[in-house]
N, C-alpha and C positions, 0 to 999 in steps of 0.2 A: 270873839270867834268869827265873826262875820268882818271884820278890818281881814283878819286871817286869810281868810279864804277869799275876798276881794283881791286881797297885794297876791295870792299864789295866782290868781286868774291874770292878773295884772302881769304878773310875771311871765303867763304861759304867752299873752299875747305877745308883749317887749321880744321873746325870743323869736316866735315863730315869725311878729314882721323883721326882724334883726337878721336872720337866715335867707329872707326872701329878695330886701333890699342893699342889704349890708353884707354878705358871706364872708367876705375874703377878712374883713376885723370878726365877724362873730367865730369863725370858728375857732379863730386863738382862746380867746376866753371860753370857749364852752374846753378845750384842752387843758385850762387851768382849775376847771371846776372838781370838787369831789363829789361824786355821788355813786350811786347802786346802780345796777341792773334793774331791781325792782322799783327803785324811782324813778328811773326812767320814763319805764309802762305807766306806772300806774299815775306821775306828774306829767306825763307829755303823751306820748303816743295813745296809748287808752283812751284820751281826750279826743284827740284831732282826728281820730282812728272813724269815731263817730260821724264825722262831717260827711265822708263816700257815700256813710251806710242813708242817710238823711236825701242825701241827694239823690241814690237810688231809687227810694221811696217815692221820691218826688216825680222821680222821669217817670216810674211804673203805674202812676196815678195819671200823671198827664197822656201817656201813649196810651192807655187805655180810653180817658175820656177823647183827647183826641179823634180816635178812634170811634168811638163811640160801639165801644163791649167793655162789658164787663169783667176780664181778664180773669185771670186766675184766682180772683179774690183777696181781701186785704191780708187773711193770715198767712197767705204764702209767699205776699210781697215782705211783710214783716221778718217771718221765719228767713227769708232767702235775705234780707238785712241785713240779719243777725251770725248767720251763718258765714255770710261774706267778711261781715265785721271779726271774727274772732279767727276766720282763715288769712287773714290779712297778718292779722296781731302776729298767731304763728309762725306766719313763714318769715317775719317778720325778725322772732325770736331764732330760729333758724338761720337766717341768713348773718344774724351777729354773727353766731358761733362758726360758719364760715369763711366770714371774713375773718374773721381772727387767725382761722387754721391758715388761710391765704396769706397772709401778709408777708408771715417771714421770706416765702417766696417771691418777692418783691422788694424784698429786702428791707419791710417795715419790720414794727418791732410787734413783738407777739402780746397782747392785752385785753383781757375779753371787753374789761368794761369799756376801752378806748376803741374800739371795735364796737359795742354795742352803741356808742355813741355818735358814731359814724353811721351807721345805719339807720337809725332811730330819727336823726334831726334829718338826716337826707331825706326821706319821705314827706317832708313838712309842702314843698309844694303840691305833691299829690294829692294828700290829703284837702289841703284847701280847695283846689281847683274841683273836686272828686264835689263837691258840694253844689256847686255850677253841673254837673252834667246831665242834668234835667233841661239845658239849654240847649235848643235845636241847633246844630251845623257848632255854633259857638264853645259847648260845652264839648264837642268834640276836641276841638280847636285847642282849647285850654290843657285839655287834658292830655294833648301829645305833645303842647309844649310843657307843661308841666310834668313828663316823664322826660323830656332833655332835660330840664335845671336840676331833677335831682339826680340824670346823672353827672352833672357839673358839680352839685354836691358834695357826692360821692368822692369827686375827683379831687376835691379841696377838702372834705374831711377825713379823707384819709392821710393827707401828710400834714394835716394838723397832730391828729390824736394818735393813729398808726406809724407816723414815722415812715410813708410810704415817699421815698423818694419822688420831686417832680419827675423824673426822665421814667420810674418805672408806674405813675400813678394812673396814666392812660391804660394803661394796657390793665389794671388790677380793675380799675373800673369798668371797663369793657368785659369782660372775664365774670364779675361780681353779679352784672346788670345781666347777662344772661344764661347766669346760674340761677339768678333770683326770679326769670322768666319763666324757665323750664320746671322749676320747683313748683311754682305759684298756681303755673295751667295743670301741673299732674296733680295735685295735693285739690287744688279746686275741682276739678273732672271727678277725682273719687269721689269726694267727697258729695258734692252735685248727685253724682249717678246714683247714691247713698238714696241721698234726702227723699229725691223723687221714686227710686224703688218702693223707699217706705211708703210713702205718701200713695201712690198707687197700687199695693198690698193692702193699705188699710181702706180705701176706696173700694178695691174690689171685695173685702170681708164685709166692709157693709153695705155692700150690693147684693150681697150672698146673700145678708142676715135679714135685711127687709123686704128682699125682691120676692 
């Protein structure tokens, strides 16, 4: 059981530096691969999806002691982690199912899971760098170059797996990346404005209740 679960780790690394250093060979073979939607998430993205959330934690510790206050407290850095972590996943899930609908329009070819596969591995340098951003000036640095490569990604796994023509795959990924932008800040804003309403609801109930 444990060779198992070593070779699948083994495996997630091989890809994710194969993606970072390698693209233009990795994406042929990840277009020859079979798999699920649901293996996807739960063998890759689910994974790396963690790194941001880790990093955030990190910077939110550090800027406070930096600082030198006590911030918000560690359950709200956690919760807001967590919350980030699984708003990521979604829009994540989300944005498959649009590049899919996109494609034909581009003239690729219509396939959820070659489509979710494109979106899934593109994220791999985000996620990475997304662990660095606890790094002052740097982790900035990283992190906006790390949103160009994957959309370079983007640009190269879609006419792997999609079938998006080179001449129309500029334009799908420009189109994709700021669909995926628009989505990401509305869906996080709700969501956000949620967390903290409650959060301050329940603050003010128990100001009510002891005060």
């Amino acid at each position: 059981m444990n060779g198992i679960k070593r070779g699948r780790i083994m495996s997630l690394i091989d890809r994710a530096k194969n993606i970072l250093l390698s693209p233009q060979t990795e994406w042929p073979k990840i277009d020859g691969e079979t798999n699920t939607v649901g293996g996807l998430f739960t063998g890759y993205a689910m994974i790396l999806a963690i790194l941001p959330a880790i990093g955030s934690v990190i910077s939110s510790v550090a800027i406070s002691g930096a600082l030198g206050v006590p911030g918000l407290g560690m359950g709200f850095v956690l919760v807001s982690a967590v919350v980030s972590y699984v708003i990521s996943l979604g829009v994540m899930y989300l944005m498959g199912i649009i590049a899919n609908a996109l494609s034909p329009s581009f003239d690729g070819q219509k396939d959820q899971l070659a489509a979710m596969k494109t979106v899934v591995y593109s994220g791999t340098p985000i996620w990475v760098a997304g662990l660095l951003s606890w790094i002052p000036i740097l982790g900035w640095l990283l992190a906006l170059a790390a949103f160009g490569y994957a959309g370079y990604q983007i640009y190269l796994g879609s006419q792997a797996t999609s079938k998006v023509p080179q001449d129309k795959a500029v334009g799908f990924t420009i189109v994709l990346i700021l669909i995926w932008i628009v989505t990401y800040i509305v869906i996080s804003g709700i969501i956000t404005a949620m967390l903290i309403g409650s959060m301050f609801t329940g603050a003010m109930g128990a100001a009510a209740l002891y005060g």
